[in-house]
C-alpha positions, 0 to 999 in steps of 0.5 A: 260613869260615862267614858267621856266624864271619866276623862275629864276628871282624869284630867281635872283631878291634877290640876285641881290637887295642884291648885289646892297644894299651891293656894293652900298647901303651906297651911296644911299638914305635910301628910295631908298635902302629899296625901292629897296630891298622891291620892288624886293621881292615883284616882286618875289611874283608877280611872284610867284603867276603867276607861281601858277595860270599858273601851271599844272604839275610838272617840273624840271629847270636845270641851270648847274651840280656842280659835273660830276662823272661816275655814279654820279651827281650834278646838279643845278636844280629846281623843280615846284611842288605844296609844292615849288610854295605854300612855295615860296608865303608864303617866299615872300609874307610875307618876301615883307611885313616884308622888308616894315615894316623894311623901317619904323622901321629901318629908323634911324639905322646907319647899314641901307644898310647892313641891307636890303642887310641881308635881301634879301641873307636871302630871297635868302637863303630860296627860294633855300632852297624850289624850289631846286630839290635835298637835296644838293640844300636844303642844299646849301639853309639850310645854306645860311639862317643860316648864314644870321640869324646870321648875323641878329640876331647879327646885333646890336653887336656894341650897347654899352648896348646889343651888347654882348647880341646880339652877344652871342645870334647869336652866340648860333643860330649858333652853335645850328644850326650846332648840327642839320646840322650834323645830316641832313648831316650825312643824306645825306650822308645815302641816297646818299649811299642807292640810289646813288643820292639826287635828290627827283623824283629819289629817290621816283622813285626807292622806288616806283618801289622797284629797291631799297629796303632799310632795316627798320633800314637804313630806320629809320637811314636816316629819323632819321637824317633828323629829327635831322636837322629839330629839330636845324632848327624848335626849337625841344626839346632839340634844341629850347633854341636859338630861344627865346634868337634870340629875342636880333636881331631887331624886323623885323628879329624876324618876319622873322624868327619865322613867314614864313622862318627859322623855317619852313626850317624843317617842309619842309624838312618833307613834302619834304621827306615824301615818306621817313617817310612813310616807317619808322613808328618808325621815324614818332613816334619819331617826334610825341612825341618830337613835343608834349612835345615841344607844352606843355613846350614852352606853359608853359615857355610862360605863365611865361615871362615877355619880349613881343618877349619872350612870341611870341619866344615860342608861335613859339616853341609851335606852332612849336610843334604842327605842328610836331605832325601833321607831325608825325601823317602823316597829310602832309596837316594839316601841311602845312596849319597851316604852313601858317596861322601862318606865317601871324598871327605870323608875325603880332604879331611881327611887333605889338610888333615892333611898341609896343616896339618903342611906349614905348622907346625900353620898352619890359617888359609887366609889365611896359606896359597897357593901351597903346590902347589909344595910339596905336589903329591902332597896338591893333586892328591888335595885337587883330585880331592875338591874337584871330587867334593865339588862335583859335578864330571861323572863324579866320585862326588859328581856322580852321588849328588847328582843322584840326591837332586836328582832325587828333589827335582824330582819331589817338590817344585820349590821343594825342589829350587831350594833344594838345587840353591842348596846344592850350588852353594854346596858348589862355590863355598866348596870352590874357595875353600878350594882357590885361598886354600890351593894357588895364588897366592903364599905370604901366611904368615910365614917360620917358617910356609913349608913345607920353609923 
């Protein structure tokens, strides 16, 4: 199959689900509408990885032009290059895993149907956000996933018992969202005035060739906006706190946003535009800084939580941090390596405290828990194996993408490196206190709470 008709329907095969699930869904079978949502992702990954092993070159897809003025143009158009082939396996291969999870942890809610159709627009949302060719596409995506976390994280909002929460928690990701979205539209704006378009070849293009030549200051304006953006979207200082209160949605949303979609909707949006950062140094400091405070409070705030998504919400913001660092250190690479280990052992972690949360009656402070390897041993087998990776642990994904970032550090500034290689300590010593307070000692909750009592 032709590379470009595999696209289209890594595109297509989400929103069709998400269409089926809502139009129909309600009179279907439970198993068959999260069997079809899981199954359609799942082909999109298929051919995700098809694409990666038949890729050579760069190329663009074009579907049709939005917008047709005299010496201006916007157009539906998609882009195979290496970062958007990588992005897509990374979305779809952990967001097909996530969704068969959310057929197991789901299967008594009444809301099951909407749910699967949430979670596949959320899907949609993200892959048009990293395969379009240009920042209007990117933005088309950037805010279809933020109305779908809405949506998700506020799923609940009839619950008797955390339905306010619920909603107020959506609320605030929303609103949080949009401080961030002024900025990266205020951006395009910057850039559509400075080059006359916002596809990504035409503007490296006329940088390369100098056919434009912007000043320092307009420079650092556009990045600065663009990192504003991707501060709301990737939970930078001052723009984290609605990520930990995302934690009132149910478990497998948590997964999908905090490990391979949402939260990385910024670092792309870097990497993407990193022919811009490279020429505005200020900007790139900036980030540096802010992704460095980031990685130390959220690991501080994460040593003192008592809720089990609470302490993963900002082991995500700390992470996150790190990753930004990295970005502003120009370490494109390391980045988007770390990127993708932390999307799995991330992911992992939430669906384990998913399956700890269901194990204790919807229990989710850990000094209540303990104990719980006798009754879980599949889940503390899999929480040990991403605890240990999330912390560095030698020859485990996180060791290598976190030495890469600390190497990079250490040749860039020694200062820079002493304080991140503080943060990823931090990461081991609030991980293994969240692992020994859940898994070991004797059982500290009430008899109601006791697994399988």
């Amino acid at each position: 199959m032709a590379i470009d008709t595999l696209l289209i329907l890594i595109l297509a095969l989400p929103l069709l689900g998400a269409f089926i699930n809502g139009a129909f869904g309600k009179s279907m079978p439970k198993k068959v509408v999260g069997s079809l949502a899981t199954l359609l992702v799942f082909v999109s990954f298929i051919f995700a990885v098809t694409i990666f092993f038949q890729f050579h070159e760069n190329q663009r897809v074009h579907l049709f032009s939005i917008l047709n003025l005299e010496g201006f143009q916007l157009n539906a158009r998609f882009q195979i290059d290496a970062l958007s082939i990588w992005m897509t396996m990374i979305v779809t291969g952990v967001g097909s895993l996530i969704h068969l999870f959310s057929m197991g942890y789901m299967a008594h809610d009444k809301g099951y149907y909407k749910f699967f159709t949430y979670l596949n627009l959320f899907i949609f949302a993200m892959l048009v956000l990293i395969l379009g060719s240009n920042y209007f596409m990117l933005f088309f995506g950037w805010e279809g996933v933020g109305v779908c976390s809405y949506l998700l994280i506020g799923f609940h909002y009839n619950d008797a018992q955390k339905g306010m929460l619920n909603g107020l928690a959506a609320r605030k990701a929303f609103i949080m969202n949009r401080i961030g979205d002024l900025g990266l539209l205020i951006g395009l704006f910057l850039l559509l005035a400075e080059f006359g378009t916002l596809e990504y070849q035409e503007i490296g293009q006329s940088l390369l060739t100098k056919s434009v030549e912007p000043t320092t200051w307009m420079m650092f304006g556009i990045t600065l906006m663009l990192f504003i953006g991707a501060t709301g979207k990737s939970a930078q200082i001052p723009l984290f706190t609605w990520l930990p209160d995302a934690m009132a949605g149910p478990t497998p949303v948590s997964a999908l946003i905090h490990a391979a979609t949402m939260v990385t909707a910024g670092i792309f949006l870097v990497v993407r535009s990193n022919f811009l950062f490279e020429l505005a140094p200020m900007t790139q400091d900036i980030m540096m800084y802010i992704g460095l405070a980031t990685s130390l409070v959220a690991a501080f705030i994460a040593m003192r939580q008592n809720d089990i998504k609470k302490v993963l919400a900002y082991s995500t913001v700390s992470q996150l941090g790190f990753i930004f660092v990295a970005l502003g250190m120009g370490a494109y690479t390391a980045a988007m390596f770390h990127v993708t280990t932390h999307a799995f052992f991330k992911a992992l972690l939430f669906l384990g405290s998913g399956s700890v949360i269901h194990a204790m009656s919807d229990e989710q402070d850990i000094r209540m828990m303990g104990g719980l390897k006798k009754y879980i041993p599949i889940t503390h087998i899999t929480f040990l194996i991403g605890t240990l990776a999330i912390a560095g642990f030698p020859f485990l994904s996180g060791f290598f993408s976190k030495d890469e970032i600390l190497a990079h550090a250490m040749h860039h500034h020694m200062g820079i490196y002493i304080a991140l290689a503080f943060s990823a300590l931090l990461t081991a010593v609030y991980m293994f206190r969240l692992y020994f307070l859940t898994f070991t000692g004797s059982f500290r909750g009430t008899e109601e709470q006791a697994p399988f009592a």
